[in-house]
N, C-alpha and C positions, 0 to 999 in steps of 0.2 A: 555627717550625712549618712543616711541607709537607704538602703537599697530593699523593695522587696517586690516580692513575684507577684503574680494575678492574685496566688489566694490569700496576699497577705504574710509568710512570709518570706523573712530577711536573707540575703545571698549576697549582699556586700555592705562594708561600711567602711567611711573615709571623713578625712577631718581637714575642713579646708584651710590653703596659706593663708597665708597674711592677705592676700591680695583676694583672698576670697574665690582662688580655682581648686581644684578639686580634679580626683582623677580616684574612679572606682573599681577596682577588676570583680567580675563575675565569672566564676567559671560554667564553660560550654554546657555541662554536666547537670547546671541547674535549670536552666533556662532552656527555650527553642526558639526560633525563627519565628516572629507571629506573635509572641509574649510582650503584654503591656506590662512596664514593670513604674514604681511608682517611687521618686528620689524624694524623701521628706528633710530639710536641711533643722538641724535642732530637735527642741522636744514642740510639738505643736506646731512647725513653721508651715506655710504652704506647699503641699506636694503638688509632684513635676511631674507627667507620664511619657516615657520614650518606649519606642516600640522597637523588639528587639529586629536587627535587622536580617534577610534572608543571606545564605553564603553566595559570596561572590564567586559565579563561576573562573573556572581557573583552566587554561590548556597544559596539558603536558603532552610529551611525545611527538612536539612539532617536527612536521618534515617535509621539504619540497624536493618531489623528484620528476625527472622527466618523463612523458607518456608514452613514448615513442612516437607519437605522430605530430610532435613539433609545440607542440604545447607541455603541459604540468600537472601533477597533482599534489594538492596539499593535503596534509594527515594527521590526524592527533587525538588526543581523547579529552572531554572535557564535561559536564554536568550534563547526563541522559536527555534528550530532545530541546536541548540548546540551539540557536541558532547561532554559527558562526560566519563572520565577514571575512574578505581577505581583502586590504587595500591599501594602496599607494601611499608610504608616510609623506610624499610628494605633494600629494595632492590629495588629503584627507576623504574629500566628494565623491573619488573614483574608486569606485567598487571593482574590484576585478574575478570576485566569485564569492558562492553563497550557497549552503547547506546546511542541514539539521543534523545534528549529532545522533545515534539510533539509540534503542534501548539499551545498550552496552555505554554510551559517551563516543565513540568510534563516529568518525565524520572521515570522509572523502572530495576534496573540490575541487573539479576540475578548473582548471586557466590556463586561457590562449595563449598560446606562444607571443601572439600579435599586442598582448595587450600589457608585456614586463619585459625587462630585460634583464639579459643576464650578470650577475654580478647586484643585481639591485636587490635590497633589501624591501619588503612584505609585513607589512602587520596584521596579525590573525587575532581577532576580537570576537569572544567570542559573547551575546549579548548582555549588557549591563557588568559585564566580567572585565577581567587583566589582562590584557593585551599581549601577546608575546611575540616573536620578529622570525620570517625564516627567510633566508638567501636564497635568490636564483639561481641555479649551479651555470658554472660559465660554459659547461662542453652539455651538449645533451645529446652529443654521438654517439648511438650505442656498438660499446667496443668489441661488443663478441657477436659472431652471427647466432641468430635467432634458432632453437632446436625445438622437438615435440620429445616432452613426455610422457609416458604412462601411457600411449595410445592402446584406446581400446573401440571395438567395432560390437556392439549391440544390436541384436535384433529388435525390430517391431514392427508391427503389422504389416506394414508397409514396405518395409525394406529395411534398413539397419542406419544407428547414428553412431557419426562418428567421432568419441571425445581424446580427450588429452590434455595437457599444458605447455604454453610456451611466451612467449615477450608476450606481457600485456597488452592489447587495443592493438592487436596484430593481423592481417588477413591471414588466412588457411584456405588452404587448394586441398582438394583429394583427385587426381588422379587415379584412372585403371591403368590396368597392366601394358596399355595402348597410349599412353600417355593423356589420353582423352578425357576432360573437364568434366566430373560427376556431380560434384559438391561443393560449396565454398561456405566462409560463413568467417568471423572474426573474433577474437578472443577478448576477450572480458578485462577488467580492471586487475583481476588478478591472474589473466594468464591464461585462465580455463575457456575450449571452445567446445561447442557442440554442432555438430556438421549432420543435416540429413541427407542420402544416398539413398537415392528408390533401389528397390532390389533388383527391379531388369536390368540394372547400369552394371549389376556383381553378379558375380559369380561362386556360388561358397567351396570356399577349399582355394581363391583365390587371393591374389596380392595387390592390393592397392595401396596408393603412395599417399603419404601427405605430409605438404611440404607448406613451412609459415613463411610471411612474403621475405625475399631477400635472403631466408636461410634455408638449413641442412634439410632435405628429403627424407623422410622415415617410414619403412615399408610393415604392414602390418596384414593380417592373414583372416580374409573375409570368414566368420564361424559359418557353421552348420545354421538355418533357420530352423529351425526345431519349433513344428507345431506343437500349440498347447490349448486345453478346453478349459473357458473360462463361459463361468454361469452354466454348469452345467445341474441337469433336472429332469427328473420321470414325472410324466404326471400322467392322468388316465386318459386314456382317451373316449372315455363316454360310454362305455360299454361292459366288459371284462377283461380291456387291457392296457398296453400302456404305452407309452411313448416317451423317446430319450430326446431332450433336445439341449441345444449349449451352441455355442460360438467359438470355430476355428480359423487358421489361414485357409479365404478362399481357395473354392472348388478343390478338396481335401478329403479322399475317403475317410470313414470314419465305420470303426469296424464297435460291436457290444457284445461281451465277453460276460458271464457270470464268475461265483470265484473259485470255480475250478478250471476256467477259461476255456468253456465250453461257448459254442458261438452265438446270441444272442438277435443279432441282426445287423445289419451293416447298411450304409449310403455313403452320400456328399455331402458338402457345403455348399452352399449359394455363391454366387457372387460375392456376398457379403460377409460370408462364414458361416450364416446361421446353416443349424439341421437340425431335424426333425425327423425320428427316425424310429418306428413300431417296434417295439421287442414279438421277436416273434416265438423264441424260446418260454418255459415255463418259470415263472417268477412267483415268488410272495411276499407279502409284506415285511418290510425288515432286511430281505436279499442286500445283498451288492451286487451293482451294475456297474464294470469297468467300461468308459466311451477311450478308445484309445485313437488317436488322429493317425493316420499313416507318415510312418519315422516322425512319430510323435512323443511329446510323453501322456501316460494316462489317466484319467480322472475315474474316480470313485465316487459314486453315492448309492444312499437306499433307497430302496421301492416303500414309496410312503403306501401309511396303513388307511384305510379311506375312511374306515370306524374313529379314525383322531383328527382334531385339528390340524390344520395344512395351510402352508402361507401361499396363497397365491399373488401373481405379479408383483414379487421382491425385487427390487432394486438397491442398489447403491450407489450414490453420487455426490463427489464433490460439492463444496459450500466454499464460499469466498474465502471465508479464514482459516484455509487450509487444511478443514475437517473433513468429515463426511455425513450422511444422514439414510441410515436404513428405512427405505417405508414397505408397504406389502397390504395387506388381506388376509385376516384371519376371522377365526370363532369372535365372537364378540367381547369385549370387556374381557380379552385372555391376557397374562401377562406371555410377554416377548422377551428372550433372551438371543445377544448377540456374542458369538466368542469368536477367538480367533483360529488358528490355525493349531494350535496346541493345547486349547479347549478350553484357554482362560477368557471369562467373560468380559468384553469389551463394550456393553450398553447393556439395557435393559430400557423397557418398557410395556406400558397396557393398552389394546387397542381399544377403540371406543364405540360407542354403541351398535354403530355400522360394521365393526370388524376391522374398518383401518387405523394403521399404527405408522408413526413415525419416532426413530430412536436417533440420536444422536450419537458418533463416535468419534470421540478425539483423535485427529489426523496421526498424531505422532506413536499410537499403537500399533497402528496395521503399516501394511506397506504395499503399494501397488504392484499387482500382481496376487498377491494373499487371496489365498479363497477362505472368505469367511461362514462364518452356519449362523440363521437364523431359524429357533426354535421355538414355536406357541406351546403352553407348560402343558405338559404330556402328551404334545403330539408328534408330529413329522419334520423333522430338521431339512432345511431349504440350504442351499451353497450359492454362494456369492461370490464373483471374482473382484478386489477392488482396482480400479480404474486407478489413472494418473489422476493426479490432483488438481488439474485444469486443465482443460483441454483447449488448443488454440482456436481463438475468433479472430475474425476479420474486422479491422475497426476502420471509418473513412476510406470506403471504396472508391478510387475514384479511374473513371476513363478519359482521357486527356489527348488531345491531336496530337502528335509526334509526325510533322510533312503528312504525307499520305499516308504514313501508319499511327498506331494507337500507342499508347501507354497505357497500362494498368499501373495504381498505385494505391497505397496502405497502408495499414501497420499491425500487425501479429507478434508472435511469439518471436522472439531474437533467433537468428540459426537456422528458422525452420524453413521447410521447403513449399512454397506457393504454387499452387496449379490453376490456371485458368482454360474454362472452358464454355462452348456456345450450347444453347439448345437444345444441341443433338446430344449433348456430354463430347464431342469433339474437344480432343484438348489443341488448345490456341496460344499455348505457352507457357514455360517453368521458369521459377526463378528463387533466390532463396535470399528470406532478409535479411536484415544488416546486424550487428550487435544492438543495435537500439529496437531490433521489430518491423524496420520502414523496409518495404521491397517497390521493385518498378517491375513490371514483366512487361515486353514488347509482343506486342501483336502485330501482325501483317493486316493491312487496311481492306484488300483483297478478300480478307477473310471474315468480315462483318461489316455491317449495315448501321446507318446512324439510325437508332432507335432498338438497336438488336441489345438484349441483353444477357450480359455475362455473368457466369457462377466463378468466383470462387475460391478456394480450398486450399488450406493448412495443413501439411501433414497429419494425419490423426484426429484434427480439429475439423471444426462447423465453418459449412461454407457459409458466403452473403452475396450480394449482387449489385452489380453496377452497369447502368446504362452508357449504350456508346451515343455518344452526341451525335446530333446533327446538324452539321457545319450551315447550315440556315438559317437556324433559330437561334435566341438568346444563350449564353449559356453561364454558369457563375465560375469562378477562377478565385484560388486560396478561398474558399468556403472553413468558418473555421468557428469552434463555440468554445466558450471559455464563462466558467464561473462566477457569476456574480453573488453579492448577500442574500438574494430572495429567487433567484434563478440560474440563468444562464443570457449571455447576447451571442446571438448569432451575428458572424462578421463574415462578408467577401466582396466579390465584385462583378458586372453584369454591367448589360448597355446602360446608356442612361438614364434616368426619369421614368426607369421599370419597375411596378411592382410585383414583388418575391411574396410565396409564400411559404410555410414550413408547417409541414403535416408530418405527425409523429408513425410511426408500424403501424396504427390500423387507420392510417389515412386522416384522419380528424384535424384540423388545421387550429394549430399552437400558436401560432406568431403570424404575423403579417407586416411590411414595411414598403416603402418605396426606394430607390435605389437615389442617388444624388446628383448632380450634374458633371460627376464623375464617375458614376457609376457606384461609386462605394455605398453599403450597406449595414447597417446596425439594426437585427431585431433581437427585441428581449423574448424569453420564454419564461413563464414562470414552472420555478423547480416542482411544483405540484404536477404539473402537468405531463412531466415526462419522469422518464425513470434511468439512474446512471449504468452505462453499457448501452441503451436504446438507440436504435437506427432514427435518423430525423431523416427527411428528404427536404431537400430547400431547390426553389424550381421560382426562375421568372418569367413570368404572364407569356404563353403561347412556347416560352422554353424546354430548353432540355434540362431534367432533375438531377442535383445532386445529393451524396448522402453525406451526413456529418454525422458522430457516433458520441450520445452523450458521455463526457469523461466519468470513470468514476473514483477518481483520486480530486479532489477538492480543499486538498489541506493545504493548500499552496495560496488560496484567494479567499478561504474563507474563514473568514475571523476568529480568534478561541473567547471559547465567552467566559471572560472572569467576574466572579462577584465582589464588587469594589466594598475595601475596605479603609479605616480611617488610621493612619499609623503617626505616632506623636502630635498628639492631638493637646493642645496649650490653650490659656485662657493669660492675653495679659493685658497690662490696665494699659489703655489710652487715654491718659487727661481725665476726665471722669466717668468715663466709658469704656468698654475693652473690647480686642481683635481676638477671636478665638480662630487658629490656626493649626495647621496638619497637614497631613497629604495622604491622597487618596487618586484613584483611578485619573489618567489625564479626559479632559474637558467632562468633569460629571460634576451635576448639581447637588450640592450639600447644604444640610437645614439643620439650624440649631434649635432646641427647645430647650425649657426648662424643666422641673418636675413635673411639671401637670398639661405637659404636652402643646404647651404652648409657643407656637413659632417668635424666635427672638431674630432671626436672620438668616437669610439665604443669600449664597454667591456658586459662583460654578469655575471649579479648578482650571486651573492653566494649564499648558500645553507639558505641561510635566508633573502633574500630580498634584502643585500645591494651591493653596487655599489661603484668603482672609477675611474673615467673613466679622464687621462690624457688630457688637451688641450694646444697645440701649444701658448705660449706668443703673438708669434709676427701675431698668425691669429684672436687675438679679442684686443679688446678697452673697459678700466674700465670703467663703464657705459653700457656699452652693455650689452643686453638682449641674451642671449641663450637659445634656444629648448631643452628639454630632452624627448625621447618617446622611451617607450617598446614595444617591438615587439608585434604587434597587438594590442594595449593598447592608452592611454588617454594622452596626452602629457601634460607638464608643462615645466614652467620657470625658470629663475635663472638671476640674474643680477653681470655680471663683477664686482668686487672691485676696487673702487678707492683708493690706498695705502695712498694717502694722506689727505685722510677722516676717522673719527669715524667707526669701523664695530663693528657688531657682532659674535663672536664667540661660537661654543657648544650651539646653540640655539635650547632646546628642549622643548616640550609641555607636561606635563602630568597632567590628571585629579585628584582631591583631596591629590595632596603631591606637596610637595617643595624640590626643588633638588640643593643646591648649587656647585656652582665652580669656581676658582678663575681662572684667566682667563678677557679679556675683559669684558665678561659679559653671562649671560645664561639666555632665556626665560624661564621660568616656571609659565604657565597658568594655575591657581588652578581653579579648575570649580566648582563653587558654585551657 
């Protein structure tokens, strides 16, 4: 018996017993995953094709430990973007959790305490892989009280967050020095929490507490807020002079210093930080301009030259995948250079006919806060500050009756701190979400009108809005959208026999449905029509509107699209006709031809890949080659039998096991 590869050749040979089985090692080394390899028994006998097989995933590092809040988590590592099961060897059908392994093989599952017991054993499978077992511990009381490490108190814009470490999926309190409730927020999977504290609630140079539920109190010492100028820039002002402007902590003198720190001119910040401020000193191109914030620190730049290209309205901002993207105005067709903070180049680009340019910079060079230079080739370097990497939005706003008062509810950033407010910018309530993002803020009913509508706001982040009902009209309850193959269906519920409609941000209506004689509702949206993150409004007939926010994680519902391929693909005699066999993608249709492209038979695989697909005797010749391809998919081969030659029979491949059968013969490729 030999054994050879795609390109012909040899990588094993074996000499079958008596009984005509057979057993061939290939090593790992020669072969991969994917390889049709080709078993010919004799000199001239019929060859066999088996397809080598993919590695079976495999867990290691299995562990089940408690969560702290009454439930579990399972852990382990296993083949990179693997799905893994965790389930009852009791009851094989009952799932009790499910997760994808990350780009490392690292998985995390959570499971309810409600849904195992302790002392029971767990089987963690992970898919088409080796099963391995882990025990539910019998005590899941945790024995030591809960402490805070590492705390530390950060300034930002805003007021300062509070992080640290302590018992995983734990609540956290920060108290002031009045014992008074500042902040809360809950700790992560591994322990870590981030707590935001408006800075009216502190005091700097003071002591606040923060203590994790049920444990030790840990006091730590509110820093200095140290103003700082981010995006700072002279540009002319129209005439023979020039103007400094940049972004600090609101309403903040801000004094300009030349570099002998002779005084330049000085103002405020807005509301908002921005200033804008005339040099009134003598300057020239090429100078340094110090913008110093009061008990700040100070920022530098030059007085650009006007005889040279100049980037006007630079920006920087976050991209989804964690990068960033410089755009601006410049000379036209000028190359752009971006560097960092110690003058190594971090992008480059040309801008285009019009002068505008957008460069790309990979997230993991710069760091938020870094003021980066954007320079057109021999003109005037521009300063950048860069931004957080995402800034919190508001996803499914919703206002919801609570008796005579309201609920605000949502989902944002985990931690952060929620403000709502009416109209006027009156604020109507704080609150701060949960480790998962979801917050409730309570309003007083007192304080708004059903049809009034509300803003709002993330720490740091982009507000949104949400209308207060009016307990009159219609209104929808769990409104909620989820992923389909070619869209999305919008789900909730409303009076009965109402029809909803669902109009996307600029109003334009997407979907339409009628409600059911329960009220429940299904409309579809097609995914062209809207875009993921988008606010939907869903609203029935003479009701009050809700918002649902297109998701944009979708790897949960929507299908991976594989190109079906044909793997051990056989041709064997029936009486005086043959069954050509294989397996390929489950339920897809497969067509055999001959050389000259002629259909000899089509069937469509079963619910697990495999195939039988009848061919006509008298339409092929032993020797012949035959086509097999899945619809849409990769074709392969198979060779006629000559009856009156050696074959192979039951020729399978598998990795590190031996599989006998008596029979002509069986390949079995141990892979070592």
């Amino acid at each position: 018996m030999t054994v050879t590869d795609p390109a012909g050749n040899p990588v094993g040979t074996d000499i079958a017993d008596p009984n005509g089985d057979f057993t061939v090692t290939v090593p790992n080394t020669e072969v991969k995953p994917g390889d049709n390899l080709t078993i010919t028994p004799g000199e001239g006998g019929n060859p066999a094709t088996v397809t080598v097989p993919a590695e079976t995933p495999t867990i290691t590092n299995q562990e089940i430990t408690p969560d702290g809040n009454g439930g579990y988590n399972v852990t382990g590592k296993t083949t990179p973007g693997t799905v893994v099961t965790v389930t009852d060897p009791s009851d094989p059908t009952k799932t009790v959790g499910t997760a994808t392994a990350d780009t490392n093989g690292d998985f995390t599952i959570p499971v309810k305490g409600t849904d195992v017991t302790p002392g029971e054993t767990l089987n963690v499978t992970p898919k088409d892989g080796t099963p391995v077992t882990v025990t539910v511990p019998k005590d899941t009381t945790t024995t030591t009280t809960p402490t805070v490490t590492n705390p530390v108190v950060t300034p930002t814009d805003n007021g300062y967050n509070v992080t640290g470490n302590t018992t995983p999926n734990t609540p956290v309190t920060v108290t002031d020095d009045g014992g008074n409730v500042i902040g809360s927020g809950t700790s992560d999977g591994k322990g870590n929490f981030t707590v935001p504290v408006d800075g009216s609630d502190v005091t700097p140079g003071g002591t606040i507490t923060v203590t994790p539920k049920d444990g030790e109190p840990t006091d730590v010492t509110v820093p200095a807020n140290t103003p700082t100028i981010s995006n700072p820039a002279i540009v002319s002002d129209g005439k023979d002079g020039y103007i400094a402007t940049g972004k600090t902590t609101p309403n903040t003198p801000v004094t300009l210093t030349d570099a002998e720190g002779n005084p330049l001119g000085s103002g405020n910040s807005n509301e908002n930080g921005d200033f804008s401020i005339p040099i009134t000193g003598m300057v020239n191109p090429g100078d340094k301009v110090t913008m110093t914030p009061k008990d700040g620190t100070p920022s530098t730049v030059a007085v650009p030259d006007t005889t040279k290209a100049t980037v006007t309205d630079p920006k920087i901002t976050p991209t989804d995948t964690g990068d960033y993207t410089v755009t601006g105005n410049t000379t036209p067709n000028t190359p752009v250079t971006v560097t960092d903070a110690g003058g190594k180049t971090i992008g480059t680009g040309t801008s285009d006919g019009n002068g505008d340019f957008t460069i790309p910079v990979d997230g993991t060079t710069v760091t938020p806060g870094e003021d980066v230079t954007v320079t057109p080739k021999d003109g005037n370097p521009s300063t950048l500050t860069v931004p957080a990497k995402t800034a919190p939005t508001i996803s499914n706003p919703k206002v919801t009756p609570n008796g005579t008062n309201y609920d605000v509810t949502g989902t944002t950033t985990p931690n952060t701190k929620v403000t709502v407010t009416d109209d006027n910018g009156n604020i109507l309530g704080t609150a701060n979400s949960d480790g998962k993002g979801d917050f409730t803020v309570p309003i007083s009913g007192n304080k708004v009108t059903g049809g009034d509508t509300v803003t709002i706001t993330p720490a740091n982040g982009v507000s949104n809005t949400a209308v207060v009902p009016d307990a009159t009209k219609p209104s929808v309850t769990d409104p909620t959208i989820t992923p389909t193959d070619d869209g999305y269906n919008v789900t909730g519920k409303t009076d009965p026999n109402t029809p909803v409609t669902i109009t996307d941000d600029k109003g334009t209506t997407v979907g339409t449905g009628t409600s059911d004689g329960n009220g429940d509702f299904t409309i579809p949206v097609k995914g062209t029509d809207v875009t993921p993150g988008e606010d939907l409004t869903v609203t029935p007939k003479d009701g009050n509107p809700t918002t649902v926010t297109v998701p944009t994680d979708t790897t949960t519902t929507t299908p991976t699209t594989v190109t079906p391929t044909i793997s051990n693909p056989t041709v064997v005699p029936d009486g005086d006709n043959y069954n050509v066999t294989g397996k390929t993608e489950p339920n897809t249709p497969v067509t055999v031809t001959d050389g000259e492209g002629n259909i000899l038979g089509t069937k469509t695989s079963d619910g697990d890949g495999n195939f039988t697909i009848p061919v006509d005797g008298t339409k092929v010749t032993p020797g012949e080659t035959v086509t097999i391809t899945p619809d849409g998919g990769i074709s392969n081969t198979a060779v006629v039998p000559d009856a009156t030659k050696p074959s192979v029979t039951d020729a399978k491949m598998t990795p590190d096991a031996t599989v006998t059968t008596s029979s002509l013969g069986q390949l079995n490729l141990i892979r070592k």
